[in-house]
C-alpha positions in Angstrom: 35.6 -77.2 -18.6 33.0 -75.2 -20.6 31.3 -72.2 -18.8 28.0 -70.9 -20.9 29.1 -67.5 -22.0 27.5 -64.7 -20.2 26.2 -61.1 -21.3 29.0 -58.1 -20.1 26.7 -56.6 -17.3 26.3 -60.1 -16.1 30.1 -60.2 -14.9 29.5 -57.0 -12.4 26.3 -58.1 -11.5 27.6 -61.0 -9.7 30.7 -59.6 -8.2 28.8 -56.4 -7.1 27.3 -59.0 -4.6 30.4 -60.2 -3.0 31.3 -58.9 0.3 35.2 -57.1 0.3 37.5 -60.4 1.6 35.7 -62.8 -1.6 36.6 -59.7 -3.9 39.7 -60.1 -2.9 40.1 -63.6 -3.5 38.3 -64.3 -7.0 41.4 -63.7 -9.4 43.6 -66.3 -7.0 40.9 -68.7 -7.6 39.9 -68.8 -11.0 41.8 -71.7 -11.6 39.3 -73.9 -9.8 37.1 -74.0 -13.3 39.0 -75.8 -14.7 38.3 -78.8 -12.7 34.5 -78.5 -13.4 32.9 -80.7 -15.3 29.5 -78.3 -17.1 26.5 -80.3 -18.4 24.5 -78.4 -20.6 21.3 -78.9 -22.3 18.7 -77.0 -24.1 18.0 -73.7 -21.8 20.1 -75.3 -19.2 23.2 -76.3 -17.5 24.8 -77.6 -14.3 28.1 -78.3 -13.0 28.4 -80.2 -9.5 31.3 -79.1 -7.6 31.1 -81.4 -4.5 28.9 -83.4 -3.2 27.2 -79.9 -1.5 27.6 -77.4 -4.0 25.8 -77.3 -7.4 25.7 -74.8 -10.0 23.1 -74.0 -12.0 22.6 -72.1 -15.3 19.4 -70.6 -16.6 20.1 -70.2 -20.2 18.4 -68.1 -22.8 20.0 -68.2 -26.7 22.3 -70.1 -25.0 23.8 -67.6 -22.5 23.4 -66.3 -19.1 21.6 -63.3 -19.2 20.5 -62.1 -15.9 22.7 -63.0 -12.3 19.3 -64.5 -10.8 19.9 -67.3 -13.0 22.7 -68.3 -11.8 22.2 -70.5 -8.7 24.3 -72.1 -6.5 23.3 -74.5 -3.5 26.5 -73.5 -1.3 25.5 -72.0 1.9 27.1 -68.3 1.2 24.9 -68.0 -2.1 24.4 -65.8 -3.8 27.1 -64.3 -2.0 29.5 -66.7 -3.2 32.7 -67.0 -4.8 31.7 -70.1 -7.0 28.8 -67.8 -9.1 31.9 -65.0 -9.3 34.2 -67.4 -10.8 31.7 -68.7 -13.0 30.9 -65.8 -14.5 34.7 -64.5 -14.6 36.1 -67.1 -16.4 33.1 -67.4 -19.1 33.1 -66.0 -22.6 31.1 -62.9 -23.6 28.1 -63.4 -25.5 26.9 -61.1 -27.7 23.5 -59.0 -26.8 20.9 -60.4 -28.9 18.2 -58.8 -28.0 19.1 -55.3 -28.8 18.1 -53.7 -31.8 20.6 -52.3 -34.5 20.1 -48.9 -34.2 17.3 -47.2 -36.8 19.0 -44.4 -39.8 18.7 -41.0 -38.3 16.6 -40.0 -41.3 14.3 -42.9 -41.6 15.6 -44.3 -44.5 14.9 -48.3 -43.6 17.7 -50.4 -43.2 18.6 -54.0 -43.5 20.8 -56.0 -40.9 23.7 -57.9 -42.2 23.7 -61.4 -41.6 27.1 -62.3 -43.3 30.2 -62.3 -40.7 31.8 -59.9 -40.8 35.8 -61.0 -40.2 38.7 -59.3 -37.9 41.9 -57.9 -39.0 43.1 -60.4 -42.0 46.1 -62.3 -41.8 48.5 -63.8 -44.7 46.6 -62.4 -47.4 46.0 -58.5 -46.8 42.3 -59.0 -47.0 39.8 -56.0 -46.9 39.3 -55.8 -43.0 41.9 -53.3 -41.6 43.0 -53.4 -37.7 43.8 -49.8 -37.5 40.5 -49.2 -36.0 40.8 -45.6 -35.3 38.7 -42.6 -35.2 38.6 -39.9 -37.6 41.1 -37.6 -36.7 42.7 -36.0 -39.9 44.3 -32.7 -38.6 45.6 -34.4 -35.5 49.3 -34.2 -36.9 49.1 -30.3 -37.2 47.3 -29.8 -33.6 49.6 -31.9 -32.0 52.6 -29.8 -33.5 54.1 -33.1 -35.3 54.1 -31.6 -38.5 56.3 -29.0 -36.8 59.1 -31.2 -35.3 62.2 -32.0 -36.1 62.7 -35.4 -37.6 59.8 -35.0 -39.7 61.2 -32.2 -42.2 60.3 -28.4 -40.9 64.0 -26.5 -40.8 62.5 -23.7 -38.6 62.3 -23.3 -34.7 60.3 -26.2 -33.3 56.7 -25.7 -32.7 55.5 -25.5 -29.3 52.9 -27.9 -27.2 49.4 -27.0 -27.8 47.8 -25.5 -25.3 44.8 -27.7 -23.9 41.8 -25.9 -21.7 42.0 -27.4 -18.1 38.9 -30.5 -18.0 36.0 -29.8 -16.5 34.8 -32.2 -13.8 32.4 -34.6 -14.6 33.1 -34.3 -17.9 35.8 -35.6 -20.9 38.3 -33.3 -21.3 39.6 -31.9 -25.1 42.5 -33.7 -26.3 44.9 -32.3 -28.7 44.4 -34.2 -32.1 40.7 -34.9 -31.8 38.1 -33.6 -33.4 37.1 -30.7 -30.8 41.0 -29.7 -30.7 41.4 -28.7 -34.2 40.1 -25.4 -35.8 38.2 -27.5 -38.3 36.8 -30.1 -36.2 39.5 -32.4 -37.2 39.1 -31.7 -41.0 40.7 -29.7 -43.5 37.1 -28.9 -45.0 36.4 -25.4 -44.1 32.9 -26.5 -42.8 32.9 -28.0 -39.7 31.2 -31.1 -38.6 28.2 -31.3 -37.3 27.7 -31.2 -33.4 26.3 -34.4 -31.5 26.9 -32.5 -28.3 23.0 -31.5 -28.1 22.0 -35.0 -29.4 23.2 -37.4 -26.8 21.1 -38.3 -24.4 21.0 -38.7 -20.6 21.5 -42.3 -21.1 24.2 -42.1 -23.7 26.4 -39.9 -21.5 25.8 -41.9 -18.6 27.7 -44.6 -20.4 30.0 -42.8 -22.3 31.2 -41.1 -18.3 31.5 -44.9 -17.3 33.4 -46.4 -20.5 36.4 -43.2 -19.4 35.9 -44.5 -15.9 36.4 -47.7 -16.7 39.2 -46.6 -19.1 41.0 -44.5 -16.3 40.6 -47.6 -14.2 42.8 -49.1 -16.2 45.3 -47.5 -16.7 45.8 -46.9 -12.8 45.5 -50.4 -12.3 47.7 -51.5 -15.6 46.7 -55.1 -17.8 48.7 -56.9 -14.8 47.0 -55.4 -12.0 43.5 -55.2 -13.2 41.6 -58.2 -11.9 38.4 -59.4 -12.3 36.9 -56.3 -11.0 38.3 -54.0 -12.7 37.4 -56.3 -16.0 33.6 -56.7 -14.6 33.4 -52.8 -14.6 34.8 -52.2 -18.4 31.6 -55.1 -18.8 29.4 -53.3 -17.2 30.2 -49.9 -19.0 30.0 -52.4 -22.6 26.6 -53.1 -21.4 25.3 -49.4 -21.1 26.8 -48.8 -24.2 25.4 -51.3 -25.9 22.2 -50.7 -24.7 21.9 -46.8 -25.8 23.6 -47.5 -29.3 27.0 -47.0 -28.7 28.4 -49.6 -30.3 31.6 -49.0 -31.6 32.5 -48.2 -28.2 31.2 -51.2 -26.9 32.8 -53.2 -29.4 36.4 -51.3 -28.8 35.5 -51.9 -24.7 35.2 -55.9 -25.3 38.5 -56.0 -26.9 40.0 -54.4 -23.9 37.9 -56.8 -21.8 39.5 -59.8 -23.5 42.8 -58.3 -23.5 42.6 -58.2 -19.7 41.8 -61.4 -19.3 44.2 -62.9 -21.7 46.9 -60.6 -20.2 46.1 -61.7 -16.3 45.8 -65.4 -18.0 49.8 -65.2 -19.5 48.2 -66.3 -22.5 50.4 -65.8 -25.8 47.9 -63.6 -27.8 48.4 -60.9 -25.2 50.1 -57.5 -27.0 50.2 -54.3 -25.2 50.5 -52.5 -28.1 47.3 -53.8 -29.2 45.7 -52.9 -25.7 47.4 -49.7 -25.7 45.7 -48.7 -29.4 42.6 -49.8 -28.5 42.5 -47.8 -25.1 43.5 -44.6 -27.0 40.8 -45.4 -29.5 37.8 -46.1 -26.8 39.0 -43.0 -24.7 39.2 -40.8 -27.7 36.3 -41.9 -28.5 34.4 -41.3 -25.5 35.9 -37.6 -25.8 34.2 -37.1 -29.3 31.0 -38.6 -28.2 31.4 -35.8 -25.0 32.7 -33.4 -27.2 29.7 -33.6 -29.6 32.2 -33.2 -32.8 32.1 -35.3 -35.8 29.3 -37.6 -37.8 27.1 -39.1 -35.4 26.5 -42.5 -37.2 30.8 -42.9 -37.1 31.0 -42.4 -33.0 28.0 -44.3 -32.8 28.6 -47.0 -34.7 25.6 -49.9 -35.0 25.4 -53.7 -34.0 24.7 -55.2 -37.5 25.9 -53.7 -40.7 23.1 -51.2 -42.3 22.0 -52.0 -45.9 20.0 -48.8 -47.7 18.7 -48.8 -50.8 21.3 -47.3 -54.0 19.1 -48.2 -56.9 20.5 -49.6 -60.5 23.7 -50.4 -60.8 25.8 -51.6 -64.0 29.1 -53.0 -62.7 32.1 -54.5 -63.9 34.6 -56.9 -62.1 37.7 -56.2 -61.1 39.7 -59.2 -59.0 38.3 -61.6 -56.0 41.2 -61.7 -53.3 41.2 -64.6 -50.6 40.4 -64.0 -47.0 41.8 -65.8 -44.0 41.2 -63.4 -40.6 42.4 -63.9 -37.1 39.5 -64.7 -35.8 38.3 -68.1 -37.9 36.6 -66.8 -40.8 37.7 -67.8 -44.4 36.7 -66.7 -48.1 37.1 -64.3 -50.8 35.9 -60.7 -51.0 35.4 -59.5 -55.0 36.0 -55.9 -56.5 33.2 -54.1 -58.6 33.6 -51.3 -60.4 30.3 -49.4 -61.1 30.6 -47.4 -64.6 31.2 -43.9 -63.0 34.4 -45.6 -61.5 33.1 -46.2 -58.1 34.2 -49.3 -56.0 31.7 -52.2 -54.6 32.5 -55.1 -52.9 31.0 -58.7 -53.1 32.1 -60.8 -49.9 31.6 -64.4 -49.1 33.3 -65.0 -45.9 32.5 -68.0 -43.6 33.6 -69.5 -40.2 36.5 -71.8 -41.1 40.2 -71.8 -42.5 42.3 -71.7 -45.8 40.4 -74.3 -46.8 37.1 -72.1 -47.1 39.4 -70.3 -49.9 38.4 -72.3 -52.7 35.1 -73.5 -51.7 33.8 -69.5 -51.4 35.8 -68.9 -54.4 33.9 -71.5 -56.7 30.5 -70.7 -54.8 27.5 -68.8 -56.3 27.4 -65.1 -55.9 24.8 -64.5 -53.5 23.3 -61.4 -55.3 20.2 -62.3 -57.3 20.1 -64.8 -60.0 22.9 -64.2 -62.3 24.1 -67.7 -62.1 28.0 -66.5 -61.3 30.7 -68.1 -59.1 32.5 -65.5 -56.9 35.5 -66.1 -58.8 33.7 -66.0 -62.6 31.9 -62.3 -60.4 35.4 -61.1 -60.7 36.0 -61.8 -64.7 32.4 -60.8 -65.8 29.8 -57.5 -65.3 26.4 -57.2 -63.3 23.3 -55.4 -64.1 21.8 -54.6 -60.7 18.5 -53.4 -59.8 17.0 -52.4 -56.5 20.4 -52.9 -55.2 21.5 -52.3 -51.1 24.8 -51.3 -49.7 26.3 -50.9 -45.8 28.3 -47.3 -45.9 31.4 -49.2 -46.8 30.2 -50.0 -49.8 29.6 -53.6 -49.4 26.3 -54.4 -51.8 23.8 -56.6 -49.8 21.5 -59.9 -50.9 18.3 -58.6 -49.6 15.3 -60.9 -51.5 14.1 -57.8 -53.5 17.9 -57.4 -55.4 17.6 -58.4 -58.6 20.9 -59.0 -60.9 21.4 -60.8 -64.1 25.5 -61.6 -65.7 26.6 -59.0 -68.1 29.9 -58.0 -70.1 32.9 -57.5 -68.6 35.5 -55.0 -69.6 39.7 -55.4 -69.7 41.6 -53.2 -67.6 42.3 -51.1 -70.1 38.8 -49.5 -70.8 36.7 -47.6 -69.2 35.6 -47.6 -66.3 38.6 -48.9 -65.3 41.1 -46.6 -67.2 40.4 -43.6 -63.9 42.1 -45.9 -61.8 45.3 -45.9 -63.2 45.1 -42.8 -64.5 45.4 -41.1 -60.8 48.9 -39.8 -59.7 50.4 -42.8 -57.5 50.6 -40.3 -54.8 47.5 -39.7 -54.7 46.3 -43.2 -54.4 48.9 -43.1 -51.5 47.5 -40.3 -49.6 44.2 -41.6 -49.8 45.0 -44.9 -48.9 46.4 -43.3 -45.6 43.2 -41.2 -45.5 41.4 -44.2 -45.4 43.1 -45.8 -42.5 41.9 -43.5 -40.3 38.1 -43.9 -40.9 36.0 -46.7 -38.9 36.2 -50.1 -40.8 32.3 -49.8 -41.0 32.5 -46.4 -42.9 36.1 -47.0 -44.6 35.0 -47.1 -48.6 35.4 -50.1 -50.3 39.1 -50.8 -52.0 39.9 -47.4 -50.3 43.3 -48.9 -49.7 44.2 -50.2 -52.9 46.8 -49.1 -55.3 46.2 -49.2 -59.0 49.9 -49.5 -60.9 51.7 -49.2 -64.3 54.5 -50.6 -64.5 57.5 -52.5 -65.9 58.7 -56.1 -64.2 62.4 -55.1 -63.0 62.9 -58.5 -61.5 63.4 -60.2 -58.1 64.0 -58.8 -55.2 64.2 -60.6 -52.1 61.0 -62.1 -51.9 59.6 -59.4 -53.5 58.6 -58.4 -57.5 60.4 -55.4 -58.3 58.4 -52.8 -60.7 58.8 -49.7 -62.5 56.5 -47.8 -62.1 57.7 -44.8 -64.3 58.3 -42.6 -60.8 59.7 -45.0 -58.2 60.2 -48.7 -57.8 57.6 -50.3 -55.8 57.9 -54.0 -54.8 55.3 -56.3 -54.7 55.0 -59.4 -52.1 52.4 -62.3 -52.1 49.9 -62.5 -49.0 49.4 -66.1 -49.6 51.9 -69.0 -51.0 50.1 -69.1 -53.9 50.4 -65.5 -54.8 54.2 -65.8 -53.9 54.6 -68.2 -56.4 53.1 -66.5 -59.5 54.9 -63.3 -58.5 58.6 -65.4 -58.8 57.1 -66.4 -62.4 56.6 -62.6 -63.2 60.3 -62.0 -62.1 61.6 -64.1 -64.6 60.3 -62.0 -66.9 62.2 -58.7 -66.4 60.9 -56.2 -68.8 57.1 -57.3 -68.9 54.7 -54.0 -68.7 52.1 -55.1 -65.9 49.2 -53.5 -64.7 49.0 -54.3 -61.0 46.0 -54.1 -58.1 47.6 -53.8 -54.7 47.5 -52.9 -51.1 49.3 -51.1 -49.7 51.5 -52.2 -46.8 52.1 -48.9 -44.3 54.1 -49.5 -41.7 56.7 -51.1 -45.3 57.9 -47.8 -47.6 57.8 -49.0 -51.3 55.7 -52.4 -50.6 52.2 -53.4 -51.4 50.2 -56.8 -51.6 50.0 -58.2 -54.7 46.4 -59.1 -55.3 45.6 -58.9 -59.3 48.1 -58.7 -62.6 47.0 -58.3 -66.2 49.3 -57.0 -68.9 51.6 -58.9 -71.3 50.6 -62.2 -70.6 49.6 -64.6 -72.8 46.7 -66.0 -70.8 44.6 -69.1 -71.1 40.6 -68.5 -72.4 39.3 -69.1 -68.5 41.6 -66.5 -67.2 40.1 -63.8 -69.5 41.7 -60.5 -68.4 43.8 -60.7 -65.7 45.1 -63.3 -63.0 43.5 -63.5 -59.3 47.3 -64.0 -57.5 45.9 -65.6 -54.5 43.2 -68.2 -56.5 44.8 -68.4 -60.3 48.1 -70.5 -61.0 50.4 -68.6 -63.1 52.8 -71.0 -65.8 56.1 -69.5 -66.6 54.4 -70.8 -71.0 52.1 -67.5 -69.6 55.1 -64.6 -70.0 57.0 -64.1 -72.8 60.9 -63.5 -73.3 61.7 -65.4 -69.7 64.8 -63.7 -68.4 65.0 -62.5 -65.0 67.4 -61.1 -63.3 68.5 -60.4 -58.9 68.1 -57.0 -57.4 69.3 -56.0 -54.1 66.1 -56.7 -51.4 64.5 -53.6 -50.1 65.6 -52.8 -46.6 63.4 -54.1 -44.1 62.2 -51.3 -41.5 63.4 -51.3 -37.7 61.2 -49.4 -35.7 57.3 -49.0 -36.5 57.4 -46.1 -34.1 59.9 -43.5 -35.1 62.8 -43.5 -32.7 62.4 -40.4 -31.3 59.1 -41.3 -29.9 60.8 -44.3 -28.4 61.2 -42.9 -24.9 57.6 -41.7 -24.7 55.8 -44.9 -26.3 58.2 -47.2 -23.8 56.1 -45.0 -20.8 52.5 -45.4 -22.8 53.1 -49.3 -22.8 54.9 -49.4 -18.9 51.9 -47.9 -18.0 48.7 -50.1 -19.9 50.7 -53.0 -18.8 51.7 -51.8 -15.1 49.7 -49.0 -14.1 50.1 -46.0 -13.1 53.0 -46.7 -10.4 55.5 -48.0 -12.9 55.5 -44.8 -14.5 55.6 -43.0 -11.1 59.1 -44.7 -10.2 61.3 -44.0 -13.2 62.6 -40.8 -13.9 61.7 -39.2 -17.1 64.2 -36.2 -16.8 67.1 -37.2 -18.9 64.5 -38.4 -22.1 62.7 -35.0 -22.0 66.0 -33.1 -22.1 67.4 -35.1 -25.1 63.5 -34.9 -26.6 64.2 -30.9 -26.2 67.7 -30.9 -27.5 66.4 -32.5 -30.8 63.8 -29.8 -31.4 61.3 -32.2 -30.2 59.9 -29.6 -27.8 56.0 -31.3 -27.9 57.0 -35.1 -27.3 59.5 -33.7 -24.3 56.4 -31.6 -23.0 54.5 -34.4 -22.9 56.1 -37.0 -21.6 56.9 -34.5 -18.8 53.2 -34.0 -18.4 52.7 -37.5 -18.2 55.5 -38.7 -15.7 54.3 -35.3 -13.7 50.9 -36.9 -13.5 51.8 -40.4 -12.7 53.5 -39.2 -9.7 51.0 -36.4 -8.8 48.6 -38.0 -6.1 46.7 -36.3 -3.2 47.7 -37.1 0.5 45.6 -37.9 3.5 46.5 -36.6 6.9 48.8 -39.3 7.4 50.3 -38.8 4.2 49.0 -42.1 2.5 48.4 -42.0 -1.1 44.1 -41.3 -1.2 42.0 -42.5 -4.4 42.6 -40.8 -7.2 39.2 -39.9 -9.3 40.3 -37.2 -11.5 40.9 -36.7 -15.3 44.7 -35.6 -14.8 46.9 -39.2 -15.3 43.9 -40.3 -17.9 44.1 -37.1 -20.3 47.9 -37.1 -19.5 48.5 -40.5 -20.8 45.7 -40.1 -23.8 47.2 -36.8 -25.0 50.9 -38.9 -25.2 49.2 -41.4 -26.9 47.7 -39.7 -29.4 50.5 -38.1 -30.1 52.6 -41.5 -30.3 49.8 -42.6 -32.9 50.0 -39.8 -35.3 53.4 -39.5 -35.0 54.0 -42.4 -36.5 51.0 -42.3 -39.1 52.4 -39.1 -40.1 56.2 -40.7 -40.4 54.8 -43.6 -42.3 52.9 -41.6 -45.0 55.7 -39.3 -45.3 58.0 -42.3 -45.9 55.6 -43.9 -48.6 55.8 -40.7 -50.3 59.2 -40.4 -50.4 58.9 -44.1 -52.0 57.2 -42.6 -54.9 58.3 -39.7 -55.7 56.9 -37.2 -53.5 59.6 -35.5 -50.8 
C-alpha cells in the first residue's frame, strides 16, 4: 500500500468534513490502508476497496493538492471515512508551488537545487540537529548562570519575573529574545523589531502554529490523533504560504513525530519532539514578539544564493557525509585569503556508498577541472561567485573558477586558525549551535589544534595540546583506523581539524591531520581521515603506548534538572493529565534545598498549571483555551535547554583550560 502523498492543509481539509462519530473513529481505522492495493499513473491514481467503493486521486506534481480531488464512490462521500484515512496515512509533500521568499533589500537571489541533508550520522558532517533559535542571553534571564551546580558561591538567584500574556496573543518567555535587556544579545544594540513588519496573514498563522502547539501538549504524542495532527497541517500550510518557513519546517517534524509516535514506530523520541516543540513555540513567540533578524524567524523554502564577487581560496579538508535522512557525499572546506570559511558540498540521495563516488566527482563550480577530493588539496580563483548565508558558495552558470595553488597548513591564510586560543574556538563553536542551520557560518563548529600524539585511549587519540588533552574519535571506520595508526606514534606534533562533540567534554571528530608525516606525493599536505588511508611506513619513530579512556558522560541533562525534564517529556508524550496526577512537591523542595530556587519555581509553575482547569456548573473539567499550561511548560523547557547548553560549554571549558 502506497497512498500519493498529499499537501499539509489537505489532511484538515478532509477531516474538517467529517461529521463528530467518523472523527471519532479514523485513528482506530487507519489500519485498513494497508490492505489497499493504489494504482497510479501519470496525474492519477485509484485504489478499489470493494466492489462498491473506489478511490480516486487527482494528482498534480504527483501529489494531492486540493480535497475535491479526492473522490470516493461510497455512498457517505465526501463525508466519508475512506477519503479521511487516505489522506491520514499519506506522506507530506512538499509545496511546490510557492515561491522562496524574495531578499528584503532586493538584492536577487538564486534557489538552491542541491539537497540539502538532515542531522548527519557516523561521520559528524556539517548539518547540525540542534535546530534552535537564537537565544544567547537566555542562561542569564533564566537565572541559570546564577544557580548552584553551575559555579556562583552567592545566594541563589531568584525566578524572573514574566508579564502576565495578553489574550490573543504569545506571551514573553524568559530566555527569548523579548525577555532579555538586549534582545537576547550581549551587543549593546538591540535587534531590530519585526513586530510592525508582520502582516495580517503572518500572525494569523503564527496564532495557529501556538494553537496547534498548545494542542499538543494537552493532548500529548499518545493522545493526539489524526485531528490534532491535521490541525499542526493545517497551521504548516498557512505558514508556508506567508513565508514562514522555518516554522513550517519545525511544524512538519512535529507532524511526523505524531504520527510515528501513534504508529509505535521505533524512530519515535520524545526528546526530539520535546526540542522541536520548544523550538516552534519559541519561535512563534519571537515572530509575535517582533525581536530578532527577520530573515532567521522567517526562514525561506530554498536556500538563497547572492552575489559575493572574487574570491581566491585555498582548500582545507573534504569530510564525508552520510545523514539520517538518505543523502550521502562529501562537503569541502575553503579558506578565502582573509581567513574566512566556504564550503563546497556535493551531497546526493543514497548511502555510504555515495562517499567515494562524490568524493572523486567534479567540483561543480565553474571549469576548474577539480575532483571534490583534489578541491580540498588545491586553491580556486573565483569570479562572480554566490553564496547562501551559511556560507555555502553556489554553481549558478555565470560563476566562473579556474584551479590555483594551494597552501600547507602552516601558511597563511591558514596560520589565523590555529593561532586562536582553544577556548575561544570553543565558545564559538557553542555560539554557533544556537544559530539556525541556514544562517550557522560555515565550519563554525570546527576546532583548529596543535598538538602532540599522547597515544591511545580507549577508542580515542589522545593529544597535547599544550593546555589540556583533548581526544580525538573517528566518525567513520575509516577514520577510526588512521587515528589507531597516529597512536602508535606517541610523540608525533599533529595539526588537527575537528568538531567538536558537545554533549562529550574533551572529545572532538577527527576530520583532517597534517604534521610529521611522511606523506605520499598525492596526499600533498594533509590526510582527509574519512576518504585517505593512513600506512603505519607514513609516521615515524612507531611507539605507542595505553592511556586510561576518558570517562564516558551519564546524564546529557544535568541531574538537577532531572525532576523537571522527566515532567517536560510526561507531558509531550501524555498530555497535560499525566502531569496533573503526580505530585511535584517533594522535587521542588529538594530543587530549593540545593539553591536551585528558579528550576523549583518552575516546575511548581508547571504542575500548578497542569492541574489548574476551569469548572462548569456541574463541576466537569470545561476546554481549556488559554496560554497558562503552554507558557508554563515552554518557560520549563527553555529553561531545561539552556541549562544544559550552559552545563555543556562550561564543561568543555573546563576540558581546556578554562574554569
Amino acid at each position: 500500500m502506497t497512498v500519493p502523498p498529499v499537501v499539509p492543509a489537505v489532511v484538515a481539509d478532509v477531516l474538517d468534513s467529517l461529521p463528530p462519530r467518523l472523527r471519532k473513529r479514523v485513528d482506530a481505522s487507519l489500519s485498513r490502508a494497508a490492505e489497499w492495493s493504489v494504482t497510479t499513473t501519470a496525474d492519477t491514481a485509484q485504489a478499489v476497496l470493494d466492489p462498491e467503493t473506489t478511490l480516486t486521486w487527482t494528482l498534480h506534481d504527483g501529489a494531492l493538492t486540493a480535497a475535491d480531488d479526492l473522490a470516493c464512490s461510497c455512498l457517505l462521500a465526501p463525508k466519508c471515512l475512506h477519503r479521511a484515512i487516505a489522506v491520514s496515512v499519506a506522506d507530506i509533500a512538499a509545496d511546490t508551488d510557492i515561491p522562496a521568499a524574495a531578499a528584503p533589500d532586493g538584492t536577487p537571489t538564486t534557489a538552491d537545487t542541491t539537497a540539502d541533508p538532515d542531522t548527519t550520522v557516523g561521520t559528524g558532517g556539517a548539518a547540525d540537529a540542534d535546530r534552535t533559535a537564537d537565544t544567547d542571553g537566555a542562561v542569564e534571564a533564566l537565572g541559570v548562570g546564577g544557580t548552584a551546580g553551575i559555579g556562583r558561591t552567592g545566594p541563589p538567584a531568584a525566578a524572573p519575573d514574566v508579564a502576565q500574556p495578553v489574550p490573543g496573543s504569545v506571551p514573553p518567555v524568559p530566555g527569548s529574545a523579548s525577555a532579555h535587556p538586549t534582545g537576547g544579545s550581549t551587543a549593546d544594540t538591540p535587534p531590530t523589531s519585526t513586530a510592525d513588519a508582520l502582516s495580517a496573514g503572518e500572525r494569523a498563522a503564527v496564532g495557529a502554529l501556538w494553537e496547534a502547539c498548545a494542542a499538543v501538549l494537552r493532548a500529548g504524542a499518545t493522545g493526539s490523533g489524526a485531528v490534532v495532527r491535521a490541525e499542526v497541517l493545517r497551521a504548516v500550510h498557512s505558514a508556508r504560504v506567508v513565508g514562514l518557513h522555518r516554522a513550517a519546517a519545525c511544524g512538519l517534524r512535529i507532524a511526523a513525530a505524531l504520527a510515528a509516535a501513534r504508529a509505535g514506530e521505533s524512530s519515535f523520541d520524545r526528546e526530539v519532539l520535546t526540542a522541536d516543540l520548544v523550538e516552534l513555540m519559541l519561535l512563534c513567540h519571537d515572530l509575535r514578539a517582533g525581536v530578532g533578524p527577520a530573515d532567521e524567524l522567517r526562514g525561506t523554502a530554498r536556500r538563497e544564493y547572492r552575489p559575493i564577487g572574487a574570491l581566491r581560496l585555498y582548500g582545507l579538508c573534504t569530510e564525508a557525509v552520510i545523514t539520517t535522512s538518505g543523502y550521502a557525499g562529501v562537503v569541502t572546506h575553503l579558506v578565502d585569503d582573509r581567513g574566512g570559511r566556504w564550503t563546497v558540498p556535493s551531497i546526493m540521495p543514497g548511502g555510504a556508498e555515495r562517499v567515494a563516488a562524490a568524493a572523486g566527482g567534479p567540483v561543480a563550480i565553474g571549469e576548474s577541472g577539480l575532483t571534490q577530493r583534489g578541491l580540498g588539496r588545491a586553491g580556486l580563483l573565483l569570479s562572480g561567485g554566490t553564496a547562501s548565508p551559511d556560507h555555502r558558495l553556489g554553481a549558478g552558470k555565470a560563476v566562473r573558477a579556474v584551479s590555483a595553488s594551494a597552501a600547507e597548513w602552516d601558511a597563511p591564510p591558514f596560520t589565523g586558525l590555529w593561532d586562536r586560543p582553544l577556548t575561544d574556538q570553543v565558545a564559538d563553536a557553542f555560539h554557533a549551535g544556537t544559530r539556525p542551520d541556514a544562517h550557522r557560518p560555515a565550519g563554525a563548529d570546527l576546532l583548529f589544534l596543535d598538538g602532540t600524539v599522547l597515544g591511545a585511549a580507549g577508542g580515542a587519540l589522545r593529544v597535547d595540546v599544550g593546555t589540556a588533552h583533548v581526544d580525538l574519535v573517528g566518525g567513520s571506520g575509516r577514520a577510526g583506523e588512521n587515528l589507531r595508526v597516529l597512536a602508535s606514534a606517541a610523540g608525533l606534533r599533529l595539526r588537527v581539524v575537528a568538531r567538536l562533540k558537545p554533549d562529550r567534554p574533551g572529545t572532538a571528530v577527527a576530520l583532517a591531520v597534517s604534521g610529521d608525516l611522511r606523506l605520499p606525493a598525492d596526499l600533498r599536505h594533509h590526510v582527509d581521515l574519512d576518504l585517505d588511508q593512513l600506512q603505519h611506513s607514513h609516521v615515524t619513530d612507531p611507539g605507542g603506548r595505553e592511556l586510561p579512556p576518558r570517562p564516558e558522560p551519564v546524564d546529557r541533562v544535568p541531574r538537577p534538572l532531572r525532576p523537571l525534564e522527566n515532567v517536560l517529556h510526561r507531558i509531550a508524550l501524555g498530555g497535560r493529565a499525566v502531569a496533573a496526577v503526580a505530585s511535584a512537591e517533594r522535587d521542588v523542595a529538594a530543587l530549593a534545598r540545593t539553591g536551585l530556587t528558579t528550576t523549583a519555581d518552575l516546575l511548581a509553575d508547571l504542575a500548578a498549571a497542569s492541574r489548574d482547569r476551569g469548572r462548569d456548573a456541574f463541576g466537569r473539567a470545561v476546554r481549556d483555551t488559554g496560554d497558562d499550561f503552554p507558557v508554563a511548560w515552554l518557560r520549563a523547557g527553555l529553561h531545561v535547554r539552556e541549562f544544559t547548553r550552559a552545563a555543556a560549554r562550561r564543561a568543555w571549558l573546563e576540558a581546556v583550560g578554562r574554569t
